[in-house]
N, C-alpha and C positions, 0 to 999 in steps of 0.2 A: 920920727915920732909916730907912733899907732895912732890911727882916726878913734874917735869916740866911741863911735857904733862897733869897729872890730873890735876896740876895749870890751867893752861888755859882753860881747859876744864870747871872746877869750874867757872873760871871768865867768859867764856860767856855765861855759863847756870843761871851766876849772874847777867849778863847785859841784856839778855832777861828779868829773875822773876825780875830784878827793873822797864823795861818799861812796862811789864804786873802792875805792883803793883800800878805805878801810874799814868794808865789808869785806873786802877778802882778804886782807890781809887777819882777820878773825875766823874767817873760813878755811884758810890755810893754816894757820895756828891750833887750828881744832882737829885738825886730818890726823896728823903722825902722834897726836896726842889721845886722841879717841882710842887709835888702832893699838898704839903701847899700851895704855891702860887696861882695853875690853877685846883686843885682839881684830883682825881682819874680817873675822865672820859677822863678831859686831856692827864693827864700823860697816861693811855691806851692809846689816840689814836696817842700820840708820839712814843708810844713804839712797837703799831703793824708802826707805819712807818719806824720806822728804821729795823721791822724786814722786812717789803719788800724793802726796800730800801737793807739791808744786801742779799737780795736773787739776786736784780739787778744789785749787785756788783759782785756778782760769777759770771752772766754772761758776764756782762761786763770786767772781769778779763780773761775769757774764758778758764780758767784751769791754766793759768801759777802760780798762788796761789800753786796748788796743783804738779803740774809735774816741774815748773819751778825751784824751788831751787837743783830738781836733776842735772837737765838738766848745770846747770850752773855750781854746785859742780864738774861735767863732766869735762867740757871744758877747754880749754883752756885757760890761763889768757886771752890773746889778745883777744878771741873772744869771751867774755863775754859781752864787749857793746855792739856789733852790738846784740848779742844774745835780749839784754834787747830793743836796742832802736826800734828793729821790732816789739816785743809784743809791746811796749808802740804805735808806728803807727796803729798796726792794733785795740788795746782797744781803740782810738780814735776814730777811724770809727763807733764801736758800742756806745760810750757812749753815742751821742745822743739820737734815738730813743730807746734805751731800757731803759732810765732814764728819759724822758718824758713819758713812757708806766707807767712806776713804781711810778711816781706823779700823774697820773692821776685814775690809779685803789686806792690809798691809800685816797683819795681825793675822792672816791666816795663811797668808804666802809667804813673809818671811820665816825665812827657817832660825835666825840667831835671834838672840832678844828680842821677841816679838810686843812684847809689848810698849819699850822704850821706844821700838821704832813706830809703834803705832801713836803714840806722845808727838814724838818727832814729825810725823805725818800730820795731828793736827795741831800743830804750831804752822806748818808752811801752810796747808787748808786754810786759816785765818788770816796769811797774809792778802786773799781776795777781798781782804774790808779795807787794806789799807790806802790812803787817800793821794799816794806818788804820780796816780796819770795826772789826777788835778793840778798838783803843783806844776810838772812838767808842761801841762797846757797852758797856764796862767805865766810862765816864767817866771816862778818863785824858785830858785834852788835855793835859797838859804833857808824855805820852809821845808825845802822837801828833806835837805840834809838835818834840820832839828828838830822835826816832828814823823818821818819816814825814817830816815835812818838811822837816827841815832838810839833810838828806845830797843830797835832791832840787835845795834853792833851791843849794846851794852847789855840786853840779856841774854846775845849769843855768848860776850867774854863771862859774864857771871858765869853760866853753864860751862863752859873751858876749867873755870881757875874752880871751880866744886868737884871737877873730875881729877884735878889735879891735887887737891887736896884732902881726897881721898872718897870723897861724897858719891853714892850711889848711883852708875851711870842714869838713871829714873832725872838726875836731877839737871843732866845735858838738856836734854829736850822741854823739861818744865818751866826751866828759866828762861830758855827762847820764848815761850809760848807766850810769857808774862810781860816780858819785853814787847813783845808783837800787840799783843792786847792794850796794852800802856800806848802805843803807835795808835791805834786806832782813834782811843778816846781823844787823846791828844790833840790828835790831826779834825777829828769831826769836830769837838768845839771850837776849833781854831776857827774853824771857813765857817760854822753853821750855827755856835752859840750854844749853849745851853738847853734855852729851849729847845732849838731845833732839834739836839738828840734827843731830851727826855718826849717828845711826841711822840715815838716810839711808831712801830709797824701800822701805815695805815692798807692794810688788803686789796683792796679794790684797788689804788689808785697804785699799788707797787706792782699788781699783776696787769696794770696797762702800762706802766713805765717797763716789762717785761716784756712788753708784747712788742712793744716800739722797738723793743734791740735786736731785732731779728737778726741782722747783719752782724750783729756783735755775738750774739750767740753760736754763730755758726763760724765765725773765725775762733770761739772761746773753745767751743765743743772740738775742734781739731787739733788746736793746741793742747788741747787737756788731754786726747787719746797720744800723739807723738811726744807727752813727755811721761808721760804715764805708761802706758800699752809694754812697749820694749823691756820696761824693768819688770814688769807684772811678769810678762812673759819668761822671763831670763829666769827670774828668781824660780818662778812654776816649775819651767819645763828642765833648764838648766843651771841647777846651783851650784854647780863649780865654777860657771862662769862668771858670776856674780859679780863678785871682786872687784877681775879685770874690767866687766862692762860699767860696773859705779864709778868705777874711777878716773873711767875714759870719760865718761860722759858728765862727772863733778866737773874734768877740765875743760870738757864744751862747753859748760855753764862758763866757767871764768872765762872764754876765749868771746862768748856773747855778753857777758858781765861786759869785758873789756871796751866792747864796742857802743857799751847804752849810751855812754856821756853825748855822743856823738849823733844818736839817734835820739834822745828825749829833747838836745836843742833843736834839732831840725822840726821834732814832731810841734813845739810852739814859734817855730820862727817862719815854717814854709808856711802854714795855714793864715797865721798871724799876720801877713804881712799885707791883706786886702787881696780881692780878687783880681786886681790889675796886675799882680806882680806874681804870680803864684806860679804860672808857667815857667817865668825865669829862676826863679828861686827851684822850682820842680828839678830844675835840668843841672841845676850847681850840685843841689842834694845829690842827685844820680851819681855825679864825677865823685862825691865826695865817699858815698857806698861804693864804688869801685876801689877807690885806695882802699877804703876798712877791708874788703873781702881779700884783695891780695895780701897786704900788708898779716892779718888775721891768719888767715891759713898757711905761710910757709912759717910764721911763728908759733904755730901749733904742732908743726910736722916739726922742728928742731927741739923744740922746748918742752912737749906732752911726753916723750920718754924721759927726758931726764925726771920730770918735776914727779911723775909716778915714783919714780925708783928713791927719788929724796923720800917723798912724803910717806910711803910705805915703808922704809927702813931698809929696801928692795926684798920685801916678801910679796910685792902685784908686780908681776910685769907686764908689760903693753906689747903686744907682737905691732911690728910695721903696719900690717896690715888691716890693724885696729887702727890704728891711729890715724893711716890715709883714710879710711872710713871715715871718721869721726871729724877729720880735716873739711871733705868733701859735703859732711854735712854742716860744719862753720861755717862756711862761703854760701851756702843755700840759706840756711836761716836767718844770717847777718842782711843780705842780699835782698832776701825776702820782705825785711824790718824795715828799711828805708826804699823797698821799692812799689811795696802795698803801703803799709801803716804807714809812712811817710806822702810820699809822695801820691799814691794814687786816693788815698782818703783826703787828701787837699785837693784832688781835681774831681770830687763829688762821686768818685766811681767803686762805692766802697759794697753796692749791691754785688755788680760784676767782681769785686775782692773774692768774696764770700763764697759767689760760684767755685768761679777757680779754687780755692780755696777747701774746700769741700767736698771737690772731684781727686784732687791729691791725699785730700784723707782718710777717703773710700779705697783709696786704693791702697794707701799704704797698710790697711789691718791685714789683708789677704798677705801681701808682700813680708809684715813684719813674723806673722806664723810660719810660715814657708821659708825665711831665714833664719827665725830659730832653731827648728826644727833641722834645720839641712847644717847651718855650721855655726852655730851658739852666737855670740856676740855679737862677730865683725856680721852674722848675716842680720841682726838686730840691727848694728846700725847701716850695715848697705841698702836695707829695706827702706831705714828712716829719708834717708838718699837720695833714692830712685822717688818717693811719696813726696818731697817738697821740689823737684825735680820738673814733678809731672805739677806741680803748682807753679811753680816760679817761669816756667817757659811763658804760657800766657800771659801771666801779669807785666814779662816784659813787654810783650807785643802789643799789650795794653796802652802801656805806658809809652812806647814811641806815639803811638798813633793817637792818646791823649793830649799827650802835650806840643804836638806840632797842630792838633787838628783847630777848628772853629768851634769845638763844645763847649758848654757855658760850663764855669767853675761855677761848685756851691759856694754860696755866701752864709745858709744858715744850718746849724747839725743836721748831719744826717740820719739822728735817731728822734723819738718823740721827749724826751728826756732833754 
């Protein structure tokens, strides 16, 4: 019979992989149905929008995505709202102009439906308000799956069954948007009350809870150009390649989709568990990122051509060559998720993250122009590649030499938030 603690352990690694499962399985239901209705060049130019749109969500999240469910699993019960209802003050302040910035460049690079994709673009821009690091640091999955995901999966299928019954593609990307927004409100009265929303933007005190995230912003600003940068470019310089590259890189999403359940319990169980235990827990996590990254990547290499040529009708096809690309970068990113955000932000080393972190970003802009330019896609994503590559070496060597050394674990967040 299961021990208790692996019981529950089970059950919210099961209530995670059920609200990944039916996010995608809404994501996948919308693919071949988007592309029959509005044709391939559409669906690209919905798809490079939501990948800008997903890069102006990193920054409008400003890092608490990635630092936040430490910081939280940290703390104190008591001070867990104020914790959340400051980040959610100060991502107010930026969501304006950095989700107008991020409509308006999608709207003048995409070449098909430009403006549904620019819709579509800020609908995923707003998902940077939404409140899922919180949950995943406090160990709520039942909040996160009824207030996170559910307002999501329900105005992504609204927007599905409008296009399907005939309604103007305008109205795909509207009903996500409203779903998303419904998430929000949801999720902030839930942790922070009533009051705590209608206080509404206090300036000063959001632009020093800004100041505090320094570390946050500079893992958010990287993540924002590596998922954004590549499709800007593709679409710019090469729009035939479009297609192919959306479609490879929709399946990287699901193949890192795949892997959250697995990386949002570690992000509240390794930090969570006091600083006496956090090295051991550090080094199970590790074992546990190395099954996701094998297991992940040869399931990508069998499975990303087929599931292209289903979901496309076979009008995209994926050369090998893409797809080993694309494989190459699942194992880095996945790799990356539980070997920084996990594990090295529970051993206090979330400044030296950031570095690293940030030397692979710089380098990947030079790298992602120079592989566009030279062979459209697969050099878009070898670039992405070679740029988490040159991040993830150090972070490993980080992490050996953390978690064996005498360095003291944080006990209190790492941001001033």
């Amino acid at each position: 019979m299961m021990a208790p603690g692996r019981s529950r352990h089970v059950r919210v690694v099961g209530t995670y992989a059920a609200s990944v499962a039916v996010s995608a399985l809404v994501t996948l239901i919308s693919i071949p149905i988007v592309i029959a209705v509005a044709g391939p060049s559409a669906w690209a130019g919905l798809a490079a929008g939501q990948s800008i749109g997903t890069g102006a969500s990193v920054l409008i999240g400003f890092g608490w995505g990635t630092t936040g469910p430490t910081d939280v699993a940290r703390a104190a019960p008591a001070e867990r709202p104020r914790i959340y209802i400051e980040s959610y003050r100060a991502r107010l302040l930026l969501t304006l102009p950095i989700a107008v910035l991020a409509v308006l460049v999608t709207a003048l690079v995409v070449p098909s439906a430009p403006w549904e994709s620019a819709l579509n673009c800020a609908a995923y821009a707003c998902t940077g308000l939404l409140a899922g690091w919180f949950f995943t640091g406090t160990a709520q999955p039942g909040r996160f799956v009824a207030l996170d995901t559910a307002p999501r999966v329900i105005g992504g299928a609204a927007g599905v069954a409008a296009v399907v019954i005939g309604a103007p593609l305008f109205w795909y990307p509207a009903l996500q948007l409203v779903g998303i927004l419904v998430g929000v409100a949801l999720s902030t009265v839930t942790i922070a009350g009533i009051r705590g929303v209608a206080a509404g933007v206090r300036l000063r005190r959001s632009l020093t809870v800004l100041r505090g995230q320094s570390d946050g912003l500079v893992l958010a600003l990287v993540s924002a150009a590596n998922a954004a940068l590549p499709a800007i470019l593709v679409a710019g310089l090469v729009p035939a390649a479009l297609p192919a590259y959306a479609l490879a890189d929709k399946l990287l999403r699901f193949g890192t989709t795949a892997a959250s359940p697995f990386v949002q319990f570690l992000q509240g169980w390794v930090p969570g568990s006091g600083p006496g235990r956090v090295r051991s827990r550090v080094r199970r996590a590790a074992i546990v990122g190395t099954a996701l990254v094998v297991v992940g990547s040869a399931a990508f290499l069998v499975v990303a051509p087929w599931a292209a040529d289903l979901l496309s009708h076979g009008r995209i096809r994926l050369p090998w060559v893409l797809v080993a690309a694309f494989a190459v970068v699942l194992v880095l990113l996945v790799g990356a998720q539980v070997v920084g955000l996990v594990c090295l932000l529970a051993l206090g080393a979330g400044r030296q993250l950031a570095r690293y972190t940030l030397v692979g970003g710089i380098a990947t802009v030079p790298l992602v122009v120079v592989g566009v330019l030279a062979f459209g896609a697969v050099g878009a994503a070898a670039a992405v590649a070679v740029g988490e590559l040159i991040a993830f070496i150090p972070q490993c060597v980080l992490l050996v030499r953390k978690s064996r050394g005498p360095g003291s674990v944080a006990t209190t967040p790492t941001s001033s938030s």
